[in-house]
C-alpha positions in Angstrom: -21.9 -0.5 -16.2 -20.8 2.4 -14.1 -21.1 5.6 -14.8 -20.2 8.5 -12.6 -22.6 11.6 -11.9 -20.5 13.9 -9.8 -17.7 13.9 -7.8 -19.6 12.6 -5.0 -22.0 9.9 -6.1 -21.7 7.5 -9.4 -24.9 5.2 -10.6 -24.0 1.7 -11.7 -26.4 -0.7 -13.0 -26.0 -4.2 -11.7 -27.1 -7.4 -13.2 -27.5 -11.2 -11.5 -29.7 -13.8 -13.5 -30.8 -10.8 -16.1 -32.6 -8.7 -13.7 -30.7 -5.5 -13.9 -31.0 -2.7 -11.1 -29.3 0.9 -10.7 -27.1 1.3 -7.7 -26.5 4.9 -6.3 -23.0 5.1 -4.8 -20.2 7.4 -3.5 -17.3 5.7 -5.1 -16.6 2.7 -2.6 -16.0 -0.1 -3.8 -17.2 -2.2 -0.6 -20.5 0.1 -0.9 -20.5 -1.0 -4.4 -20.4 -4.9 -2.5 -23.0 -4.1 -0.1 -25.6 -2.6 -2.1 -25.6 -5.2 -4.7 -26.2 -8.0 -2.0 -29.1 -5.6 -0.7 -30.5 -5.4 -4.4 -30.7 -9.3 -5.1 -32.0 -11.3 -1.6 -30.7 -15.0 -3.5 -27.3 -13.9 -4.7 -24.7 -16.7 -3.3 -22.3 -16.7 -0.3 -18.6 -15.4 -1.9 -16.6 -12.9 -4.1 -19.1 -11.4 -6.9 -17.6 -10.2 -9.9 -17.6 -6.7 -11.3 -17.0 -5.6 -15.0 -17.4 -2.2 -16.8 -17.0 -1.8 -20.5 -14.2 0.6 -21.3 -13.4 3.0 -24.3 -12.1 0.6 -26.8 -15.0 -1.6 -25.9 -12.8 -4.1 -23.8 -14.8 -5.5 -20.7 -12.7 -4.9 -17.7 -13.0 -6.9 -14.7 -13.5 -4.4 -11.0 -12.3 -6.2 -7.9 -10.9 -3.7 -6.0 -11.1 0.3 -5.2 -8.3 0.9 -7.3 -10.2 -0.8 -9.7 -13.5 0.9 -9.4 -11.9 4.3 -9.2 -10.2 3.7 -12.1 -13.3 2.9 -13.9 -15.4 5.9 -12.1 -12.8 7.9 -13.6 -12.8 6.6 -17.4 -16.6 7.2 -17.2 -16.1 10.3 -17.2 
């Protein structure tokens, strides 16, 4: 889930193995990559995936910073 708080940070709450944690960011998507490695020390070598629930309740997959600015912006 992502969910923007300003124009210059947005909180998104990041799950691996059920443990969810809240992530503060400033709309990077690579920040987005780095601070979820720094929240779970066992998370695997490789791509992780990134999804965000939309307004029609679709889950929409976030693999790039168009992507995650496009979902910083529906959050809106």
């Amino acid at each position: 889930m992502i969910s923007a708080r300003s124009n210059a940070s947005a909180l998104a709450k990041v799950t691996y193995k059920g443990d969810t944690k809240r992530v503060k960011l400033s709309g990077d998507f690579d920040e987005l990559v780095q601070r979820t490695r720094a929240s779970f020390s066992d998370l695997p070598e490789g791509k992780l995936k990134f999804f965000y629930v939309d307004e029609e309740n679709d889950m929409i997959s976030v693999n790039s910073q168009a992507d995650f600015s496009e979902a910083l912006e529906t959050s809106n």
